[in-house]
C-alpha positions in Angstrom: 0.0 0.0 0.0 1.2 3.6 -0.5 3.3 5.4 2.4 2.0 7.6 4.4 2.6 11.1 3.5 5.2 13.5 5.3 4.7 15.3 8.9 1.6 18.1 8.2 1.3 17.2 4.7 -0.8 19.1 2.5 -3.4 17.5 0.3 -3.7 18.2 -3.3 -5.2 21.8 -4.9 -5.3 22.6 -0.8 -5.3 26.5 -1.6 -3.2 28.7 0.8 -5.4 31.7 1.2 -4.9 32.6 4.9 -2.7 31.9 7.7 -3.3 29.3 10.3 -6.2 30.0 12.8 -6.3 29.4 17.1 -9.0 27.1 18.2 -12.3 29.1 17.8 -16.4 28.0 17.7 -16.6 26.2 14.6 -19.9 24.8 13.3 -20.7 21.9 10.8 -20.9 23.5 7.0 -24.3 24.5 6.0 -26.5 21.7 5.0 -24.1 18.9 6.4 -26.0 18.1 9.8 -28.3 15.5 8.7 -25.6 13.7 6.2 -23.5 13.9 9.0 -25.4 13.3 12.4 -24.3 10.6 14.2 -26.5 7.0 14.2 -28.2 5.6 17.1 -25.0 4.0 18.4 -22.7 6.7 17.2 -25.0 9.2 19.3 -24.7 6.6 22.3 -20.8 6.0 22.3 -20.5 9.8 22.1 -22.5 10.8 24.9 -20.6 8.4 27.0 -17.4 10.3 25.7 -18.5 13.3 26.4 -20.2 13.3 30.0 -17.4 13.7 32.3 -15.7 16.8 30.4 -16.5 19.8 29.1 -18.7 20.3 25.7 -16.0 20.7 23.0 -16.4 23.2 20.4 -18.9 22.1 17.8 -17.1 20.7 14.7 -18.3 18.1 12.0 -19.0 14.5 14.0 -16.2 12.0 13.4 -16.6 9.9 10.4 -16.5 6.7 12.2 -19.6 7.8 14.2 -21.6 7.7 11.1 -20.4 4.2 9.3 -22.4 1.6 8.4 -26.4 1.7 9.1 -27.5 -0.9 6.5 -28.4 -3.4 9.2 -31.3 -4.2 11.6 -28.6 -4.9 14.9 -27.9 -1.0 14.6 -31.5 -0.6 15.9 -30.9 -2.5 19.0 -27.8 -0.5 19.5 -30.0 1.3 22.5 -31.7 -2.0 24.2 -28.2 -3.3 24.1 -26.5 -0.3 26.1 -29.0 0.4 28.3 -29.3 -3.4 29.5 -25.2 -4.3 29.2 -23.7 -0.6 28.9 -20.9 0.7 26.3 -17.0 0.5 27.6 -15.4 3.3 26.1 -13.3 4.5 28.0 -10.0 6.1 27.0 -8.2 7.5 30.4 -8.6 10.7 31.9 -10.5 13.4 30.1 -8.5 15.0 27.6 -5.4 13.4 28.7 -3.1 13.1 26.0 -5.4 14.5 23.5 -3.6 16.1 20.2 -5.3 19.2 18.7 -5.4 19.8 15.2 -3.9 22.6 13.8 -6.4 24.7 10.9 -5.4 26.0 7.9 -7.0 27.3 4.6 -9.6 25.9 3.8 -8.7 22.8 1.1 -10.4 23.5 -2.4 -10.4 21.6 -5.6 -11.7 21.8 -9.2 -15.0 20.6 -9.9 -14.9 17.8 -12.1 -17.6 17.1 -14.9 -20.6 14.7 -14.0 -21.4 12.1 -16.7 -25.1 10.4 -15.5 -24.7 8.1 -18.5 -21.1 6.9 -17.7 -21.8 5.9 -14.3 -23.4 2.4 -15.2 -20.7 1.7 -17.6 -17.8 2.5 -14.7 -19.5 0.9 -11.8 -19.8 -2.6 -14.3 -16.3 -2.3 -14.8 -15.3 -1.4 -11.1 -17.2 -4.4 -9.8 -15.8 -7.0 -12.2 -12.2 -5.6 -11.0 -13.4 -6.2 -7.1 -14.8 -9.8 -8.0 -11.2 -10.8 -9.3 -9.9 -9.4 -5.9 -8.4 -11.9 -4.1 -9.0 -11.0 -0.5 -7.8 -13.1 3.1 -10.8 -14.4 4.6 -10.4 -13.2 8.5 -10.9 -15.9 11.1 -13.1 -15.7 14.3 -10.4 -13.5 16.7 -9.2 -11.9 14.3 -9.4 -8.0 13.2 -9.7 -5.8 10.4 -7.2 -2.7 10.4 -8.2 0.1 8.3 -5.5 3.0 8.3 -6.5 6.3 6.4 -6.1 9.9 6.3 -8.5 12.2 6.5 -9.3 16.4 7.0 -12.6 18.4 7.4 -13.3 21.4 6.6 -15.4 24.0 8.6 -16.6 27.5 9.2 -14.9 28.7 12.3 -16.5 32.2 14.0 -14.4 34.9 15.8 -16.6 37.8 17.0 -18.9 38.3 14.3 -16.5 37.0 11.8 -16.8 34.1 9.5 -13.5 31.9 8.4 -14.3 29.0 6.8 -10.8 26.9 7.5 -9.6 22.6 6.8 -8.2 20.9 9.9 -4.7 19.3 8.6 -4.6 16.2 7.1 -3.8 13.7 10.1 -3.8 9.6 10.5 -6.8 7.9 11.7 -6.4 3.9 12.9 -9.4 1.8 13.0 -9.7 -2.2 14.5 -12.9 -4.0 14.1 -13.2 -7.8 15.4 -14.8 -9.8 12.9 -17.3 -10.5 15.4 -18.2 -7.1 15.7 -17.7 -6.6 19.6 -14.5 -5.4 20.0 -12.2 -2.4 18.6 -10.0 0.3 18.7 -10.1 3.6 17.3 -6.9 6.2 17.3 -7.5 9.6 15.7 -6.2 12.8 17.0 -8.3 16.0 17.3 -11.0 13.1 17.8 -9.8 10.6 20.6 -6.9 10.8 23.2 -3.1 10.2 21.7 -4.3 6.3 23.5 -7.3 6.0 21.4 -10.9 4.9 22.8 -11.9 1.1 23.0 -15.1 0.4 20.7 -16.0 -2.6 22.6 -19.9 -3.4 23.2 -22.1 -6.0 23.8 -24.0 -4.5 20.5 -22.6 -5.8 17.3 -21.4 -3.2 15.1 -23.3 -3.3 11.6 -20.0 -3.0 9.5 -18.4 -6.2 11.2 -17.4 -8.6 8.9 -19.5 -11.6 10.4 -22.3 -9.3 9.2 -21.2 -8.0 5.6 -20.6 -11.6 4.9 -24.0 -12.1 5.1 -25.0 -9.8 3.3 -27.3 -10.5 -0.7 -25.0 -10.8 -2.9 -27.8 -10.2 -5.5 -27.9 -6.3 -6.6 -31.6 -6.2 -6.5 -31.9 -7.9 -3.1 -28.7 -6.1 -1.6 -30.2 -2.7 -2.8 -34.0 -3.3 -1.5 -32.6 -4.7 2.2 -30.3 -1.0 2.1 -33.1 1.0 1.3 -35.5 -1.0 3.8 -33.3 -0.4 6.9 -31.9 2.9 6.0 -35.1 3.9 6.1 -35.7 2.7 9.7 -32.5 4.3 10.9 -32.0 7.7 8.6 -33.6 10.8 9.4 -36.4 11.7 7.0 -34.9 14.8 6.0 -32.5 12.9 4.0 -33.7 11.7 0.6 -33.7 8.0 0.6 -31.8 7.2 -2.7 -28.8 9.6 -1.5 -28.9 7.6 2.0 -28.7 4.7 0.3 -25.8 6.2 -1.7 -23.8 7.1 1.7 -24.6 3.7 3.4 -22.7 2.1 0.6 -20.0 4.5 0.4 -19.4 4.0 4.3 -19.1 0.2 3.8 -16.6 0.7 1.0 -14.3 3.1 3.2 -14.5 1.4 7.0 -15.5 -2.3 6.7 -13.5 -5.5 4.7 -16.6 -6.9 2.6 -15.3 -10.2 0.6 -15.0 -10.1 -3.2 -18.7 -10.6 -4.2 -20.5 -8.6 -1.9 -18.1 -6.0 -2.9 -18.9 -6.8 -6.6 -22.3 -6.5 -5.2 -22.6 -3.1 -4.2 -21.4 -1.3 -7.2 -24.1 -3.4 -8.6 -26.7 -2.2 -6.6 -25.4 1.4 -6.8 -25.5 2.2 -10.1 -29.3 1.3 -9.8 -29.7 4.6 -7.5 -31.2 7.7 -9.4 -28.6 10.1 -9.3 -25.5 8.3 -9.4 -23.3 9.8 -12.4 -19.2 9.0 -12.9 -16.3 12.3 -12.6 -13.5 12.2 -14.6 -10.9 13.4 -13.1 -10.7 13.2 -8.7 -8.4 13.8 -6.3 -8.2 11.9 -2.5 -6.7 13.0 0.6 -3.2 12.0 -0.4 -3.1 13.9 -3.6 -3.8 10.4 -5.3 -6.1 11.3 -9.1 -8.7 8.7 -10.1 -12.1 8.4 -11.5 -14.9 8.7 -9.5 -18.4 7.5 -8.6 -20.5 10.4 -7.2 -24.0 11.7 -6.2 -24.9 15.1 -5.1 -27.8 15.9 -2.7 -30.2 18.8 -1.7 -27.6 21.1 -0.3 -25.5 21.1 -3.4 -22.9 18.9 -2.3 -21.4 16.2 -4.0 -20.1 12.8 -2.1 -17.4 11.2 -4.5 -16.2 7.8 -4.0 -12.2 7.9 -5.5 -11.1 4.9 -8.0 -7.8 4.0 -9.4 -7.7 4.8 -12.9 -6.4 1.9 -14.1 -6.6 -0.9 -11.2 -10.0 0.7 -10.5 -9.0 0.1 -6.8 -11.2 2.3 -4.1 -9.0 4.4 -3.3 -10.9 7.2 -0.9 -14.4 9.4 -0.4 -14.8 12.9 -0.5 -17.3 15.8 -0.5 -17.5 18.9 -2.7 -19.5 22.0 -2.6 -20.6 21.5 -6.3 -23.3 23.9 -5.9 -23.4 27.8 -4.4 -26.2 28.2 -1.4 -27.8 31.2 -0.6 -26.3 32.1 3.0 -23.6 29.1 3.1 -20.1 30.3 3.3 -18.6 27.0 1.6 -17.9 28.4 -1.8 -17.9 26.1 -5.2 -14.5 23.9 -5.3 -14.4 23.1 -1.4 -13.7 19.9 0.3 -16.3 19.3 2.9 -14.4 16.4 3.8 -11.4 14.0 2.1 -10.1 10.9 3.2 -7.6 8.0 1.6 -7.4 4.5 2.5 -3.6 4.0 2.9 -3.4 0.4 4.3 -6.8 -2.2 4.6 -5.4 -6.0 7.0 -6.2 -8.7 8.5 -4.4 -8.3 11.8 -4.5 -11.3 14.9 -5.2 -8.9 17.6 -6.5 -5.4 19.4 -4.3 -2.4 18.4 -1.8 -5.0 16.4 -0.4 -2.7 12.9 0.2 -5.4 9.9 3.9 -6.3 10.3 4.5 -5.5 14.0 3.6 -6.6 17.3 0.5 -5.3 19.0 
């Protein structure tokens, strides 16, 4: 897998057009609190976080809060913690915890949307996953997901409106294959330590659960739209919730070959869905791109290798100008890139070491 970039790197077309900021108020980008609100056990392990220090500053929630809602267990998440409680403990508040520096806010080009290429690059992209050969986990075992990844926000100072990209910075995900144990490491976001994501509730994105998953496009995509419907909020448009559901499975969760092959399928059967040219992830790394926008003018882009057609990353553009919004055309909402996806034997254990 690729190397992780350089100390503070900067991702590509990130536009220097002010200095770096202090820590101010920051709120979520203008039409970006329902895509982004955290699900039913998101909402749960973050209260817990949160209730023994001070509110932090409000910021867009972390994308791991938000992954995977295709399945029925996530709507048990609250039965389960109430009756057997969350452990997620990380140490003492705000010990060890790294704050992100801001800069300018990271802008990019807007590439143009073909609708009638997207069936045509999603066929091809899942008859390159069904040739992936991928390691089938055993029970123990763990899925390591390393990324990077960068926000972008409008920050507030007096009555003053700066609209500013955290720096790109490493995030570390373990998921048991059973779906009741984890780790997650992600500064700005957890202590330097990490938090556990142990819980009696299985996660949805565990691989004991993807595996289960229809590997029939029509089945897969009526079973997503059934239960995101139970679990979005109905300010969402479905087909675009179904969109991100996917795209969340694709970025933090190890789905074998065919279900893989199985959701690209069922995509490109979701109105909306059209292909970009030309894309850029976190790590400056150009591919094609699979991409829906919704309501608020924003487009989510899932990132391809040109040639491999390898999923390389996610991100979201302001593709459209909104009345009162300070995100102008060409920014990055949010960018991440998938730098190393393993099957590791253990908690906190990174593919080639000792955990």
């Amino acid at each position: 897998m690729n190397a992780s970039p350089s100390h503070q790197p900067h991702p590509a077309e990130w536009t220097e057009t002010q200095s770096l900021l202090p820590c101010v108020e920051r709120d979520l980008p203008a039409g970006r609190h329902q895509f982004h609100k955290e699900q039913l056990m998101a909402r749960i392990h973050e209260d817990l976080r949160t209730t023994a220090r001070p509110e932090p500053p409000k910021r867009r929630p972390n994308p791991f809060l938000r992954r995977t809602v295709l399945l029925p267990v996530a709507a048990l998440a609250l039965a389960g913690a109430v009756a057997g409680g969350l452990a997620l403990s990380s140490g003492a508040p705000d010990a060890g915890t790294t704050s992100l520096a801001t800069g300018p806010a990271l802008t990019t080009t807007v590439g143009a949307a073909d609708v009638k290429g997207a069936p045509r690059l999603l066929d091809r992209i899942s008859l390159a996953a069904a040739d992936t050969s991928t390691q089938t986990p055993r029970e123990g075992q763990y899925i390591y997901i390393e990324s990077k990844v960068a926000s972008t926000y409008a920050s507030h100072v007096g009555d003053k409106t700066t609209v500013v990209s955290e720096e790109l910075h490493p995030r570390q995900v373990w998921n048991s294959v059973d779906g009741k144990d984890g780790w997650l490491i992600e500064p700005g976001q957890t202590g330097d330590e990490g938090i556990t994501l142990a819980s009696k509730v299985v996660m949805s994105g565990a691989y004991d659960v993807v595996a289960t998953l229809p590997t029939d496009p029509d089945a897969l995509l009526r079973r997503i739209y059934r239960e995101s419907d139970a679990t979005r909020d109905h300010e969402v448009p479905r087909d675009q919730a179904a969109f991100v559901a996917i795209g969340d499975l694709l970025t933090e969760s190890y789905p074998p070959a065919d279900v893989s092959a199985a959701l690209y399928k069922a995509a490109a059967r979701i109105p909306g869905v059209v292909a970009v040219e030309d894309a850029v992830d976190a790590t400056g790394r150009h591919g094609v791109a699979i991409a829906r926008e919704d309501d608020t003018g924003e487009r989510t882009e899932w990132i391809f290798d040109a040639k491999t057609l390898r999923f390389l990353g996610e991100r979201v553009v302001v593709v459209k100008a909104v009345e009162d919004s300070p995100f102008k055309v060409g920014t990055v909402v949010f960018t991440s890139a998938i730098t190393q996806r393993a099957v590791v034997d253990a908690n906190k254990q990174v593919p080639g070491g000792a955990s």
